[in-house]
KEKE-3310 file (N, C-alpha, C; in steps of 0.2 Angstrom, whole numbers, plus 5000, padded with zeros to 4 digits):
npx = (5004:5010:5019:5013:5006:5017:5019:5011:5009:5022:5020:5009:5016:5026:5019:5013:5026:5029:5016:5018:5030:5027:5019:5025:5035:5027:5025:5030:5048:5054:5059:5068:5075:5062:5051:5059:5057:5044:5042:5048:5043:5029:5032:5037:5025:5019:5025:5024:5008:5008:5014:5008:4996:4985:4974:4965:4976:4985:4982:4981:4992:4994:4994:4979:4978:4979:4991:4999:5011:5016:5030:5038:5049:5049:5051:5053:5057:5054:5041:5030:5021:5011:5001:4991:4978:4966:4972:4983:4981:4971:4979:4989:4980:4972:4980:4982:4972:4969:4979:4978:4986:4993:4984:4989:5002:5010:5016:5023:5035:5047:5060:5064:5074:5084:5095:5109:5101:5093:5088:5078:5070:5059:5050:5041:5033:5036:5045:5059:5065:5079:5087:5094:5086:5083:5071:5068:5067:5054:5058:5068:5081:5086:5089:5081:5088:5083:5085:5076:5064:5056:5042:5036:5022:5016:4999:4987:4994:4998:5010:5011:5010:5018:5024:5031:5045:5054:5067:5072:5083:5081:5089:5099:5103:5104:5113:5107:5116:5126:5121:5120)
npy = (4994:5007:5007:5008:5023:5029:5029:5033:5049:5052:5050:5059:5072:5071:5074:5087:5094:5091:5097:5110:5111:5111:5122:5134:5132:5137:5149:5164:5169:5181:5196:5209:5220:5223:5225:5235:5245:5248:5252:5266:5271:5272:5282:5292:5297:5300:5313:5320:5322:5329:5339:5345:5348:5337:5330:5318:5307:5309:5304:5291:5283:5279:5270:5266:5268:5264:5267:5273:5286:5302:5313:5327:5343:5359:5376:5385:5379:5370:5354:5344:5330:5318:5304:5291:5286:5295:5308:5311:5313:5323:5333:5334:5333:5343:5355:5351:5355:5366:5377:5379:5376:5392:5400:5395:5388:5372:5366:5364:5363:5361:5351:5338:5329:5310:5305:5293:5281:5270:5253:5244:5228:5217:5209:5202:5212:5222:5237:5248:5262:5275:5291:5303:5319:5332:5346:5358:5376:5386:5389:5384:5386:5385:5373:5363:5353:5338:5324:5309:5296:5282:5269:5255:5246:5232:5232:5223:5222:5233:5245:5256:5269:5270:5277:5293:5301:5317:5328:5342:5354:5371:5382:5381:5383:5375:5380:5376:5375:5367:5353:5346)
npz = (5000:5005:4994:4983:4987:4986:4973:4968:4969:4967:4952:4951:4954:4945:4933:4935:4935:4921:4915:4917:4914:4899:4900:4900:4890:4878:4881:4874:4871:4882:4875:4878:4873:4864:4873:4881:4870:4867:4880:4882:4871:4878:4887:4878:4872:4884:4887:4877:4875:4888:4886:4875:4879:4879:4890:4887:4880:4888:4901:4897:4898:4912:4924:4934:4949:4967:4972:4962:4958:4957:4958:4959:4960:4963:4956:4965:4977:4982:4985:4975:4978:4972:4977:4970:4960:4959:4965:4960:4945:4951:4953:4942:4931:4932:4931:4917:4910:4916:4910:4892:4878:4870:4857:4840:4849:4847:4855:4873:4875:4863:4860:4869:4875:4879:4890:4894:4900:4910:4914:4922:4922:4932:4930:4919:4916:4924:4926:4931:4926:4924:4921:4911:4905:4895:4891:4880:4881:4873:4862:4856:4864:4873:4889:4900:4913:4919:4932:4930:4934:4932:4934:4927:4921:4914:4906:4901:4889:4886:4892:4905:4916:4932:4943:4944:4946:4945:4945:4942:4937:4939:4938:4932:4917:4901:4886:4870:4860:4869:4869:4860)
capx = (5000:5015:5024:5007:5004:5021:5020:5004:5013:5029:5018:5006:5022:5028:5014:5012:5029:5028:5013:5020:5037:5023:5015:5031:5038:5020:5024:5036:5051:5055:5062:5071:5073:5054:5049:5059:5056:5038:5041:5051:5036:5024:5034:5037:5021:5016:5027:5021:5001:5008:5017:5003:4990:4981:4973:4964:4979:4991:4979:4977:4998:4996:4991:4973:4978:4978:5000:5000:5013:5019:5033:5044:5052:5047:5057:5055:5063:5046:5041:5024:5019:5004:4999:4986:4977:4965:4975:4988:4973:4968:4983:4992:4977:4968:4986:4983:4966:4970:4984:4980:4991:4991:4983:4997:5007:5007:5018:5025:5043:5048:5063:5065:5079:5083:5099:5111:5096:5095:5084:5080:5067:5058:5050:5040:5028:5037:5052:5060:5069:5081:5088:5095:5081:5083:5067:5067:5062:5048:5061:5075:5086:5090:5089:5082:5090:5081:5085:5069:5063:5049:5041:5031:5020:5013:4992:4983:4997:5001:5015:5007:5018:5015:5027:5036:5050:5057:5070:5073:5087:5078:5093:5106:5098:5109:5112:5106:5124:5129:5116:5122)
capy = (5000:5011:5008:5011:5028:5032:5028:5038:5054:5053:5050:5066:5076:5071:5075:5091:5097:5092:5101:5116:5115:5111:5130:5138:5132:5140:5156:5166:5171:5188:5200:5216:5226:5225:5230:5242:5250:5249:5256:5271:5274:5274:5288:5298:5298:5304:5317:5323:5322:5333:5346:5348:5347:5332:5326:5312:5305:5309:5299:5283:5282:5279:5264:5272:5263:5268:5266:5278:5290:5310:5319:5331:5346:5366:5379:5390:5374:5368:5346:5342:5322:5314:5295:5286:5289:5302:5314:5312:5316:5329:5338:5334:5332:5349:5356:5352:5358:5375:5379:5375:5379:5397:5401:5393:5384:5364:5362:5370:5362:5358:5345:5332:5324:5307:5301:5289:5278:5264:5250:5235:5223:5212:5205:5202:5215:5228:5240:5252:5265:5281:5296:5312:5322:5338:5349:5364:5382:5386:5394:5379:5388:5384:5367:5360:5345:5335:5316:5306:5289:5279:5263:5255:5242:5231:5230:5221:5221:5241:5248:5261:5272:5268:5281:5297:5306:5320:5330:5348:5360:5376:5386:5383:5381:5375:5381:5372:5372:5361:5349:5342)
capz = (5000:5004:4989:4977:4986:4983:4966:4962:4974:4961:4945:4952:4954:4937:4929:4935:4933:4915:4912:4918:4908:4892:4898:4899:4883:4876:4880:4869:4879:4884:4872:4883:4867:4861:4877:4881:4865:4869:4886:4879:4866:4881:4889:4875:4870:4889:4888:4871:4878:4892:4882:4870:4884:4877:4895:4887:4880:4893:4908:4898:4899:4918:4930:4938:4957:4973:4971:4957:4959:4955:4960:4956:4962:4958:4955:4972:4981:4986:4980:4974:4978:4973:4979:4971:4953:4959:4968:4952:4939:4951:4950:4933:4926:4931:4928:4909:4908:4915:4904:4888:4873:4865:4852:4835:4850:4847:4862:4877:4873:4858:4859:4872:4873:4886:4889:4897:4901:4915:4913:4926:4921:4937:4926:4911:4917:4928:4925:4933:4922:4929:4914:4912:4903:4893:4888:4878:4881:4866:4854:4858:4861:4881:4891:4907:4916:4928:4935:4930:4936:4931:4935:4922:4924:4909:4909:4893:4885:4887:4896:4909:4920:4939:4946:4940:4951:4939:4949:4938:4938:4936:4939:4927:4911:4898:4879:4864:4858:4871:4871:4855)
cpx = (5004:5017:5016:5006:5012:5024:5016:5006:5017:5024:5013:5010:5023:5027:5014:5018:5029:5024:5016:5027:5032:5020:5021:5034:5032:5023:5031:5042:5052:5057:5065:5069:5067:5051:5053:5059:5048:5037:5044:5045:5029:5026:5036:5031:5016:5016:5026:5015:5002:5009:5014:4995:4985:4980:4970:4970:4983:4988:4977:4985:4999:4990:4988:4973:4979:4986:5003:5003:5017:5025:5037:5045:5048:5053:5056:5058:5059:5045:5033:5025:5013:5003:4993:4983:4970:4969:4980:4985:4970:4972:4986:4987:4972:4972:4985:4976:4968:4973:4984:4985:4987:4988:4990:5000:5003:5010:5022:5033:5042:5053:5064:5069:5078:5090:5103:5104:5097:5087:5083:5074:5066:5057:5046:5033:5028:5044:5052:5067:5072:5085:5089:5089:5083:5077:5069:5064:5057:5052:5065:5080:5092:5086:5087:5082:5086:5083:5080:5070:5056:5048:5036:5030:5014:5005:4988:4988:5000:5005:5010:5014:5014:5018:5031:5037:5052:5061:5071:5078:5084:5082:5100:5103:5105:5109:5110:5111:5126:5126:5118:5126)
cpy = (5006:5013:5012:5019:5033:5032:5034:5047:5055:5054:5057:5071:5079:5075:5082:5097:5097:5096:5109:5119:5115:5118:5133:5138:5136:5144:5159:5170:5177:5191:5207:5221:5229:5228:5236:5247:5253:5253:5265:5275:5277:5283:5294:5301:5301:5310:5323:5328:5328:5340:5349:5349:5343:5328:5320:5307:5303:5303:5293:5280:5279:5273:5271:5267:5268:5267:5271:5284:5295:5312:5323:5338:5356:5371:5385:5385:5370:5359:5348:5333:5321:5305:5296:5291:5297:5308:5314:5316:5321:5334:5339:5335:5340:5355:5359:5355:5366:5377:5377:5378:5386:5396:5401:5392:5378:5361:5366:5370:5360:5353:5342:5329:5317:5303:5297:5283:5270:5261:5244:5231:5218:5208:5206:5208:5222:5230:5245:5258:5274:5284:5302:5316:5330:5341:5356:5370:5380:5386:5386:5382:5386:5376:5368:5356:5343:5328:5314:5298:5286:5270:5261:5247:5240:5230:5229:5222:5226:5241:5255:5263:5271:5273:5283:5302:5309:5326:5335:5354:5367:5382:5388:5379:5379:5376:5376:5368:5366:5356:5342:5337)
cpz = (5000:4997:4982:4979:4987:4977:4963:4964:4967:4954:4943:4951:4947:4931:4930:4933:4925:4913:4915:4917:4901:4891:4896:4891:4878:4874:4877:4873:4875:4881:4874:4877:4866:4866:4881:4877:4867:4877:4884:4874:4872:4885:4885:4873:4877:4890:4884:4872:4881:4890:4877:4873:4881:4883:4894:4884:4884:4899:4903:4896:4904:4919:4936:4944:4963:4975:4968:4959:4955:4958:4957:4961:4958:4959:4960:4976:4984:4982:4980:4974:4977:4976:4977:4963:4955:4960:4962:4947:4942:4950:4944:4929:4925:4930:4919:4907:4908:4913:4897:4884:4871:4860:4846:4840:4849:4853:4867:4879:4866:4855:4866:4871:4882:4884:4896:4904:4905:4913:4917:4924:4928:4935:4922:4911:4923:4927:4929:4928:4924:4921:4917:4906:4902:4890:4888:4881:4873:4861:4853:4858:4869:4883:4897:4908:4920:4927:4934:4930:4935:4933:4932:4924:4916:4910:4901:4888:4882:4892:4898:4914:4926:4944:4941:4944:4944:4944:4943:4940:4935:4937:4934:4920:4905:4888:4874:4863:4862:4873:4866:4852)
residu = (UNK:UNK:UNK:UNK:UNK:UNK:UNK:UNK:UNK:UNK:UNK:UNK:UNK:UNK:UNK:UNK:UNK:UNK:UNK:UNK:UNK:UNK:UNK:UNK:UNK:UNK:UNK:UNK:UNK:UNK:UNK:UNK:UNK:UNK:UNK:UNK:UNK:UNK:UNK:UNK:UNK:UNK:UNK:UNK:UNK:UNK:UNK:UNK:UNK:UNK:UNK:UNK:UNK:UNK:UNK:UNK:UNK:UNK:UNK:UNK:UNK:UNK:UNK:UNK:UNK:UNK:UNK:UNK:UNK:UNK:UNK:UNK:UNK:UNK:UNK:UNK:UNK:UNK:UNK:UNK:UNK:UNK:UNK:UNK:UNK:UNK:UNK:UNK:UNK:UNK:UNK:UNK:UNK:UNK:UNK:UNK:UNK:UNK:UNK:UNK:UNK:UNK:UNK:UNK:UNK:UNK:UNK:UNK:UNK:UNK:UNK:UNK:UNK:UNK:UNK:UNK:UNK:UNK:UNK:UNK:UNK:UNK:UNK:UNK:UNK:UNK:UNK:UNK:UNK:UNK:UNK:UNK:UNK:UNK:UNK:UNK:UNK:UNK:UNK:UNK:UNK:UNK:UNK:UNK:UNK:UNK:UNK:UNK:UNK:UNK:UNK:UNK:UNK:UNK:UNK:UNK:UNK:UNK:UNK:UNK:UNK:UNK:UNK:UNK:UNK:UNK:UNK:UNK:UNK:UNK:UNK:UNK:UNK:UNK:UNK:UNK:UNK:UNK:UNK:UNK)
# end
């Protein structure tokens, strides 16, 4: 009797671990690049939304959870943080209502640049990505730098942003010239 329900024990085991190297081999493995080109696409495409003040765009970038986070720094020396997708949407989001574009502007930067870009992968459905960030005055003719950090987080098969630190130097602006 032993030995049979340590037969059926093993053969249960077996079975199970089979099936679940048979899912795994299913699913198509990981490609870093493709997602992080897809992550990158959802971030420029935030920042765009932002700078054009397109709010329905810009909010359907972001994970609407009660995790969802804002911050960044202002240029009196002052932070602004949000927690959680309302209080984000109520400030970013009532932000881009109340300023929109001039009349003949299509955006309130006109180059963005992102560079030396960090990228960790947890897994197939969360990153976390840190960068140096140049945006334009309107003309482009000056820079400003800030430290930015994101954490994205994949949902139906979109990249959505779950946090956004953006640290800004709004004291030493830097020329065009030397941006290039």
């Amino acid at each position: 009797m032993r030995k049979r329900g340590l037969l059926f024990i093993t053969t249960a085991l077996l079975c199970a671990c089979n099936q679940k190297n048979t899912q795994t081999a299913a699913d198509p493995p990981f490609n870093e690049e493709k997602e992080k080109a897809a992550i990158i696409k959802t971030i420029e495409d935030e920042t765009a939304s932002f700078y054009k003040r397109d709010y329905e765009a810009w909010k359907n970038d972001f994970v609407h959870s009660d995790y969802a986070f804002h911050a960044w720094n202002n240029d009196d020396g002052t932070f602004d943080a949000q927690v959680g997708w309302p209080r984000v949407d109520a400030k970013i989001g009532n932000y881009i209502k109340a300023h929109p574009l001039e009349s003949g502007e299509t955006t309130t930067h006109s180059n963005v640049e992102r560079r030396n870009m960090i990228t960790k992968f947890f897994n197939d459905s969360l990153a976390f990505l840190a960068w140096d960030e140049y945006a334009s005055d309107e003309k482009t003719k000056k820079y400003f730098q800030s430290k930015s950090q994101r954490i994205m987080e994949k949902h139906d098969g979109a990249w959505k942003i779950a946090s956004v630190v953006a640290l800004w130097d709004y004291k030493n602006l830097i020329p065009a010239d030397s941006i290039k």
